[in-house]
N, C-alpha and C positions, 0 to 999 in steps of 0.2 A: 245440445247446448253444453258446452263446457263450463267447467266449473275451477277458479283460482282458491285454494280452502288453507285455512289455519286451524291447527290443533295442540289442544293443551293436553299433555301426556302425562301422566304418574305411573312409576316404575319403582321395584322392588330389585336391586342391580347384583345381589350376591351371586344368583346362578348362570348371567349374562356375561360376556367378555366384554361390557361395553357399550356403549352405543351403534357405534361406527361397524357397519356391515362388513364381515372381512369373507367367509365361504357361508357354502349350504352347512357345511357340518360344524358350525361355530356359532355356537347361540350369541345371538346381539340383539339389542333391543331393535336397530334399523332392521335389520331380517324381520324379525317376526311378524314387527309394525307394516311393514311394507307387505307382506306375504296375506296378511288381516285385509288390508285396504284393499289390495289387487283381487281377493273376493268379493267385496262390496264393489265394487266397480265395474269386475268383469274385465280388465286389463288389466297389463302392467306399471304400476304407480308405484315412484320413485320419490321419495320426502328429505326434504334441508331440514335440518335442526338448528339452533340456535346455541348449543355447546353442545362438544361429543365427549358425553362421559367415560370415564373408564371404567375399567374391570370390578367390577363390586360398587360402584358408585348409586347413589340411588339419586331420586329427582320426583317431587309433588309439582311441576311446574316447567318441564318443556314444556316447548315450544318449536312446532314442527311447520314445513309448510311442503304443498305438492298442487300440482296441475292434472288435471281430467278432464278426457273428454267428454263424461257421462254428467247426469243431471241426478243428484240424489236428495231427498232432505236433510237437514244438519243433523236430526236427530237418528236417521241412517245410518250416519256416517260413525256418529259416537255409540248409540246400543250394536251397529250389523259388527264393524269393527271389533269391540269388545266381547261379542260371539266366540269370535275365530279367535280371542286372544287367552294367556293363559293369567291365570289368578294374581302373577308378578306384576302385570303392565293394563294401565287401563285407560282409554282416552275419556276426558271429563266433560271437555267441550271444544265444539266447532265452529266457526264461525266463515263467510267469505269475506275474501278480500280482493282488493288489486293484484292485477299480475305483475304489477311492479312491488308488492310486499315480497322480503326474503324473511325467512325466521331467521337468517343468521348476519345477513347485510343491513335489516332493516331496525337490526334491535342496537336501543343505548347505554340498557346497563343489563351485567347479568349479577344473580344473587346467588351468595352460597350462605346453607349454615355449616357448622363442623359441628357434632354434637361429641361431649365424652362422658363416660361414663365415671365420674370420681367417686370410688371408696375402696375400701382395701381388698375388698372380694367382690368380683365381678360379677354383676346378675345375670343369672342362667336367661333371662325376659327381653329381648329385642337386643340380643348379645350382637345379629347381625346390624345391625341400624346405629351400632352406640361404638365409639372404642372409649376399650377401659384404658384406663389412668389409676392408680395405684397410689401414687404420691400425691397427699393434699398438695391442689393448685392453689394461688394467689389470685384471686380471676382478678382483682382492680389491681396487681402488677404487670397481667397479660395484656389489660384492658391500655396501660397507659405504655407500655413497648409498643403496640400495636399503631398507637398516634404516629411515629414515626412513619411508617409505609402509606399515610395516608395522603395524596397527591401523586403527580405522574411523573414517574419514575422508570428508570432502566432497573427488571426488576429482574435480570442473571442471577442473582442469589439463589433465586426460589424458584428457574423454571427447572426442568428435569433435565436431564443431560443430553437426552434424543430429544428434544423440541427443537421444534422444525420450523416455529413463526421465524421470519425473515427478521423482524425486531422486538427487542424483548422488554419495549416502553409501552406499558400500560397504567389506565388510571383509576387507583383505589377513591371512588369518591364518600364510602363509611367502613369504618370496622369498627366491631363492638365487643366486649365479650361482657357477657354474664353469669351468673348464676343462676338457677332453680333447683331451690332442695342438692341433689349429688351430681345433675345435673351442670355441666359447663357448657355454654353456647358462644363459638366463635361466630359472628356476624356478617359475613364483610361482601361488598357491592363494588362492583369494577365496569369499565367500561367493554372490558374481555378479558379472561385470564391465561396464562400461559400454560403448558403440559404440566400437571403436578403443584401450579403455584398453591394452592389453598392447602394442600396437603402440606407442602413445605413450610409455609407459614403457617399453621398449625404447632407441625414438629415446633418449630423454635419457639411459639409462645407457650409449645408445655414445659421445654425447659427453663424458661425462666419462671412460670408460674410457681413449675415444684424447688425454686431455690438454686436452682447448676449455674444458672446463667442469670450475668445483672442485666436491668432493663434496657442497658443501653445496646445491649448484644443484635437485636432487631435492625436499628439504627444502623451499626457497623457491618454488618452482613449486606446490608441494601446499597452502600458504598462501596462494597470492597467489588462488585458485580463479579464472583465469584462462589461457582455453587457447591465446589471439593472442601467450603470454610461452614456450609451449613450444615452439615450432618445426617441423618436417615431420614426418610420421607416417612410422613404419617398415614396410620393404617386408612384405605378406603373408604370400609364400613360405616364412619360416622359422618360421612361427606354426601350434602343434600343440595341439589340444584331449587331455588325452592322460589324463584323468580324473574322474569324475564322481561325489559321495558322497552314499550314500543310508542312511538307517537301517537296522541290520545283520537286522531284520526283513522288511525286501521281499525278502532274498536276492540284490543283486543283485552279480555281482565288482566286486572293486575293481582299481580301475588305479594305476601305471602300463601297458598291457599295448602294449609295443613289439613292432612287427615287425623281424627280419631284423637286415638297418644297424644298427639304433638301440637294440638293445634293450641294447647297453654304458651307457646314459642311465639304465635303470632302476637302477644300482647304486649 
């Protein structure tokens, strides 16, 4: 009896190239994941994600999906998996579905946070998980440039210059930022994002948070659909995929679902 399955994945992304399987000798989170499963199963099992992270990127909340032709328990699936996998990546939960669920077709919004680290010296403590910021930010001047990107927009500003989506109109339906303690939390929920966009909109609300840039500079950048006017891409490391929404009929949870540290962000 075959089996259609859904899994929720947490991954630590600094040692990986990424999601997205590229060779044997390129660590990626789909290698390994797939390399776990094809033990558990006893064939070859090939998984869809619902975004493919890049290089350093971390995620409490893929969202993977894959077909089998074996029969295994759910709970198989998430301890035999986690077996075969290394300390970075860990599946949380399983569930089945329809063979018409795709983890990447069938979802309606994905979630990122950016986390940074603001104080004048950077802590030696989750240096990979955090990027430092140096310069007090403004977070309620980040918070209110950010209004500007919220609806659906041609968003060429902020995708990377190798992105390969066919159109570059996506729809931001929140962005948030906060504070906690030195902590800064950029929020933001889309319907999909482009190569780089969260990183890039990061970049520009740190500069205006630390004073370079007035608020209206967000604004003007999402106009001008031009990405040689927005400046360097922001560091990886504080880039969290940390939710993924799906019609409340596939059954599948919802996130935020934080580990440990972090799970003060879900409140």
């Amino acid at each position: 009896m075959s089996q259609s399955l859904a899994l929720v994945v947490s991954y630590r992304g600094t040692d990986y190239h990424g999601f997205q399987y590229q060779s044997p000798s390129i660590p990626t989170i789909q290698g390994d994941l797939q390399q776990a499963l094809s033990r558990v199963a006893d064939e070859r099992v090939e998984v869809t994600c619902a975004g493919r992270t890049d290089t350093g990127v971390h995620a409490t909340h893929q969202v993977v999906s894959f077909s089998t032709g074996v029969d295994r328990p759910l709970q198989a699936w998430i301890r035999g998996t986690n077996r075969y996998l290394s300390n970075d990546v860990a599946v949380t939960w399983a569930g089945e579905v329809g063979p018409d669920f795709s983890a990447r077709f069938s979802a309606e919004y994905r979630r990122y946070f950016y986390l940074i680290d603001n104080q004048p010296i950077r802590s030696p403590m989750l240096s990979d998980g955090l990027t430092h910021e140096w310069r007090p930010l403004d977070h309620h001047l980040m918070a209110r440039a950010a209004r500007a990107l919220v609806g659906e927009h041609d968003f060429t500003s902020f995708r990377a210059a190798s992105c390969s989506a066919r159109t570059a109109v996506r729809r931001i339906s929140e962005i948030d930022v906060r504070r906690l303690g030195t902590l800064v939390v950029i929020d933001v929920t889309a319907n999909a994002f482009l190569h780089h966009m969260v990183r890039n909109i990061a970049a520009v609300l740190i500069e205006i948070g630390a004073g370079k840039r007035p608020d209206s500079w967000a604004g003007d950048l999402l106009s001008r659909r031009d990405r040689s006017e927005g400046g360097a891409t922001a560091a990886p490391n504080g880039l969290y995929l940390v939710d993924v929404g799906y019609p409340a009929s596939f059954g599948l949870p919802a996130g935020p679902d934080l580990p440990h540290l972090y799970s003060i962000l879900a409140t």
